[in-house]
Wavefront OBJ file of the C-alpha trace (Angstrom):
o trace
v 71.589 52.708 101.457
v 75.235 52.185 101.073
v 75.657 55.194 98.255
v 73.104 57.459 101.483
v 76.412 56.026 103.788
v 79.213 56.870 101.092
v 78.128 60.687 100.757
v 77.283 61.355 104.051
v 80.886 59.972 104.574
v 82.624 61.416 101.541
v 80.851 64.840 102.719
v 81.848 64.661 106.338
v 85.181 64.020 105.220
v 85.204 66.972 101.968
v 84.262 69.350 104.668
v 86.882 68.467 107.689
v 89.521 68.611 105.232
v 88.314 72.267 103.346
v 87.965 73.538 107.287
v 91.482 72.159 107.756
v 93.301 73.828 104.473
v 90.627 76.860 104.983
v 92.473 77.797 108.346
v 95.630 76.969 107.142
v 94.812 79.759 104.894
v 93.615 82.057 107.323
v 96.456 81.381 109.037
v 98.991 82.235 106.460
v 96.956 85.513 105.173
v 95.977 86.986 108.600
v 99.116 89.286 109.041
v 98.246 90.863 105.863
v 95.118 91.652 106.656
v 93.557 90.052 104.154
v 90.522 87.398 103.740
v 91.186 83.686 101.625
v 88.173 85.481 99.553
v 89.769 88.675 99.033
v 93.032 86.631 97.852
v 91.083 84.610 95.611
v 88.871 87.486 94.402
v 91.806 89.218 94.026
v 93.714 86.534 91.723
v 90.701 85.959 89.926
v 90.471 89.962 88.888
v 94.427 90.175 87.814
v 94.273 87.185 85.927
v 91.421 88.417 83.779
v 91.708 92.418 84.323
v 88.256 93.263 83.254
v 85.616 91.195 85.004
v 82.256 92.651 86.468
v 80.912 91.780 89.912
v 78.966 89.466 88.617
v 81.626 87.248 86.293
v 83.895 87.431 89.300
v 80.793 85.716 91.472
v 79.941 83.076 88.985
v 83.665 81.779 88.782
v 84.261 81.996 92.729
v 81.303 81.038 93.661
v 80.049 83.922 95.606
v 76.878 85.642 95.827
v 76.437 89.125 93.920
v 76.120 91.123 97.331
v 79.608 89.097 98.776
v 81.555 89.732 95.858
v 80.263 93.825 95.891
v 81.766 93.771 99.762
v 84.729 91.756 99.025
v 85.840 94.183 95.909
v 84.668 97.671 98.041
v 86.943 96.070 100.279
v 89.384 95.459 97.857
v 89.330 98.713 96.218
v 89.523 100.820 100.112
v 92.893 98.949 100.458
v 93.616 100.632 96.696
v 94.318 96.754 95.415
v 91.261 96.769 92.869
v 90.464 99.741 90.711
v 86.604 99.801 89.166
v 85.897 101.836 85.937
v 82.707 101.848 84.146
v 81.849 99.386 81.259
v 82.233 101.086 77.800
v 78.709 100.545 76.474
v 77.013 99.216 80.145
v 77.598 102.464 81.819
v 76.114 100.863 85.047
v 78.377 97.761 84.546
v 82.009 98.218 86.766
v 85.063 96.675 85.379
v 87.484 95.091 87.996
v 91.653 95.659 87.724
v 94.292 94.723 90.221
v 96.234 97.735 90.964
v 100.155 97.789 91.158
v 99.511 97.523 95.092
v 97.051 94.506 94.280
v 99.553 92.862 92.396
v 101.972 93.331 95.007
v 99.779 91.856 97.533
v 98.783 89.086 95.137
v 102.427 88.022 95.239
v 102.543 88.250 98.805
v 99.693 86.107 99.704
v 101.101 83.279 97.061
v 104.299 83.414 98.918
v 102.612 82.651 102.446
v 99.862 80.207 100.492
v 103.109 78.167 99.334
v 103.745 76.328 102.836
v 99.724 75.147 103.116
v 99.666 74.017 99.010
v 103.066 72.515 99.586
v 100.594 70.540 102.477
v 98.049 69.932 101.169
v 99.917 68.579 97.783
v 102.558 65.941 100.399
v 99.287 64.420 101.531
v 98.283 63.388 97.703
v 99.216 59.894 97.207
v 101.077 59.120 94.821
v 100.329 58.162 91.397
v 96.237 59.186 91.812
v 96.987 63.441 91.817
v 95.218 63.190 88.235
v 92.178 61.659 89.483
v 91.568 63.150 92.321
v 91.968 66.791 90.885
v 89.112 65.554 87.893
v 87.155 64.047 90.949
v 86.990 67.402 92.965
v 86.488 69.751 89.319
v 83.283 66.943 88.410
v 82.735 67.870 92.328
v 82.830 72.059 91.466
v 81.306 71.906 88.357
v 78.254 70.043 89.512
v 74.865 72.105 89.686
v 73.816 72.917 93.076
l 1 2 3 4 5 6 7 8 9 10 11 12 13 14 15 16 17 18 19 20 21 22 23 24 25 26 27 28 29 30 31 32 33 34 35 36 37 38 39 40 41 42 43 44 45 46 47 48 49 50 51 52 53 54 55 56 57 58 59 60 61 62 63 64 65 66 67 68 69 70 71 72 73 74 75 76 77 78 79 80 81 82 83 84 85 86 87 88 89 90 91 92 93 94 95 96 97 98 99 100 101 102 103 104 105 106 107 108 109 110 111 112 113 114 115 116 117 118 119 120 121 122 123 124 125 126 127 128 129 130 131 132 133 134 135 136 137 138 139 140 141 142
């Protein structure tokens, strides 16, 4: 019963702090007109120029139909260019665009004040643990 107590606490307290860091985010991003998804999505796509819907959904975490929106969106603000895959003709490859890139930059340089948060209230000493705690966390099957 006291492991039943631990997650429900260790869960309330995972999801106040996300919501907290989340709308930090939002915050930061909202001038720009762009989504802590897109930014992410975004990141993901120039870091590995390449990726189909699908690899993009598996590493963020998204669902096939959210990551379609989020790179249609993506691609109307001319950030994310989509060009079919050489032998899987139905198959779209992903690429930041120059303007992508350029908003990629942008949103790092407004994410810097809520990381810069979020990494002062890391104590001390533990920052090793606690980022192999929450990637055992991520990596776990849902």
């Amino acid at each position: 019963m006291a492991e039943d107590n631990l997650g429900s606490e260790l869960d309330d307290l995972l999801r106040r702090a996300a919501a907290t860091q989340r709308l930090a985010v939002e915050r930061a991003l909202a001038d720009l007109g762009v989504t802590p998804t897109q930014c992410a999505v975004l990141a993901v796509i120039a870091a590995t120029p390449g990726l189909s819907n699908a690899e993009v959904a598996r590493i963020e975490r998204l669902t096939p139909q959210t990551t379609s929106l989020v790179i249609a969106n993506l691609e109307r603000k001319r950030c994310v260019t989509r060009r079919p895959h050489e032998t899987h003709g139905r198959i779209l490859r992903a690429e930041a665009t120059e303007a992508g890139l350029r908003l990629l930059a942008e949103c790092r340089e407004r994410l810097a004040g809520p990381y810069r948060r979020l990494a002062a209230a890391t104590p001390p000493g533990v920052e090793r643990e606690i980022k192999a705690w929450l990637a055992r966390l991520a990596a776990a099957a849902v």
